[in-house]
N, C-alpha and C positions, 0 to 999 in steps of 0.2 A: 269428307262428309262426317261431322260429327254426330253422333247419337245423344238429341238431349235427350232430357227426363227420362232416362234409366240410368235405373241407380244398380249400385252392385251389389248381389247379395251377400250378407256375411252368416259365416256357420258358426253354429255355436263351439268357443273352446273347450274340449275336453280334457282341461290337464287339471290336477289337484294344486290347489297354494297353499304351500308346505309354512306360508310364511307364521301364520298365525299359530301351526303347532310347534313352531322352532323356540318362539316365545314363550309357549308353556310348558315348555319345557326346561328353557332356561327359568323360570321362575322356582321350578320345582327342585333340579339342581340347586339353587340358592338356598333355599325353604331346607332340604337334608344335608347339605354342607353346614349351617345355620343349629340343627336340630340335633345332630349326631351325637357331638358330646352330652348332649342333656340326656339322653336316651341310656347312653353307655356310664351309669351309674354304679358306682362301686363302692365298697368300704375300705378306704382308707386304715392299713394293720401295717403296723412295726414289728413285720417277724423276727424273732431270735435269730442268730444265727451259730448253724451248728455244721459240721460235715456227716452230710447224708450224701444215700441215694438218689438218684432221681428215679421217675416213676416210669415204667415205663410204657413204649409208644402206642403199645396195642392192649394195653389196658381201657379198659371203659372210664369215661369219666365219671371222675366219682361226685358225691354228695359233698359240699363244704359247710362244715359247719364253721363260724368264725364268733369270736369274742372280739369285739374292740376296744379300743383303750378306755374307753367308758365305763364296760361292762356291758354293752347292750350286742345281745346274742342275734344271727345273722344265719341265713340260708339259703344255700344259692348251689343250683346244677344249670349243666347246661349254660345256658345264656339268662338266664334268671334267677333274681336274689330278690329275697323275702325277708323281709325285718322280722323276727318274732315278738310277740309281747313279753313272753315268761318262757320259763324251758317245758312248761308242761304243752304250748302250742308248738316250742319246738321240735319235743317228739312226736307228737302227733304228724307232723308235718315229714317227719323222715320218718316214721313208719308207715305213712300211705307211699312215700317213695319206694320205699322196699317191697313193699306189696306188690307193685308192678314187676322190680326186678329184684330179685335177693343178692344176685353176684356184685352188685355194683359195691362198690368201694366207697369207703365214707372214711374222709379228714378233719382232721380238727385244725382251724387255723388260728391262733390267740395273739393278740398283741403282745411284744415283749412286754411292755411296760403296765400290763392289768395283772391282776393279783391273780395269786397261783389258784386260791381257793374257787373263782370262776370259770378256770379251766377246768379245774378237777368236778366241777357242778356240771359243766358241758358236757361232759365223759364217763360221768354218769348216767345224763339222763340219754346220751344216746345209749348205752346199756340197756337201759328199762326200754328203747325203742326197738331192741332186736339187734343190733347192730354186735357180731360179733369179735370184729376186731378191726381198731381203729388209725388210723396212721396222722402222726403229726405234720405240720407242713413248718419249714422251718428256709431260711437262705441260706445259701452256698457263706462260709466265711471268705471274705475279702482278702486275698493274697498280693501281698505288694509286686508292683514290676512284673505279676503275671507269673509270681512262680508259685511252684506248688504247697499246697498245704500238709503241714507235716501232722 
């Protein structure tokens, strides 16, 4: 005995389809794969190279002041760099940095190849900003075959 015209009820599915959020997510993946480098923007400096210190690990990061081969002056903590216009916005600039913290440590980074007289203008005007004492940033010299530097 068959049973016509009954039909079988169907319940509604309760599951999520993950499928449409997998896709945007791989879009978005793409999109900062794509975007990263643009983001991570830096100044290009030909440090001198001298035998120094390095700095060490439990120090706070400090303030970078930078010159580059140009001459055009540069400011960057943390994860962020600010071009400056003049060195009169550059102080101003790392003196409201100090205003927050005074301990922090402030560098000076110059391209080897920009003249000495725009260094010494850097290191001044961080002077006029408060900034008591300044450390240069410089690379390790290059030792052949990995030995040491005399």
């Amino acid at each position: 005995m068959k049973m016509a015209g009954r039909r079988r009820r169907t319940h509604p599915v309760a599951e999520i389809n993950v499928v449409p959020y997998i896709d945007v997510m791989l879009v978005l993946l793409v999109i900062f794969i794509a975007t990263a480098p643009v983001v991570m923007q830096g100044v290009t400096v030909d440090l001198p190279q001298a035998q120094s210190e390095a700095m060490s690990e439990d120090q706070r990061t400090p303030i970078i002041a930078t010159v580059d081969s140009t001459g055009q002056y540069y400011v960057s903590f943390d994860t962020t760099m600010e071009k400056m216009q003049d060195l009169d916005a550059l102080t101003a600039y790392v003196q409201a940095e100090l205003a927050k913290d005074q301990t922090r440590p402030v560098v000076v980074q110059g391209d080897a190849h920009v003249d000495y007289n725009s260094v010494i203008q850097l290191m001044n005007a961080l002077k006029q900003a408060g900034v008591k004492s300044v450390g240069l940033v410089t690379e390790p010299i290059d030792t052949p075959q990995g030995g040491a530097a005399k």
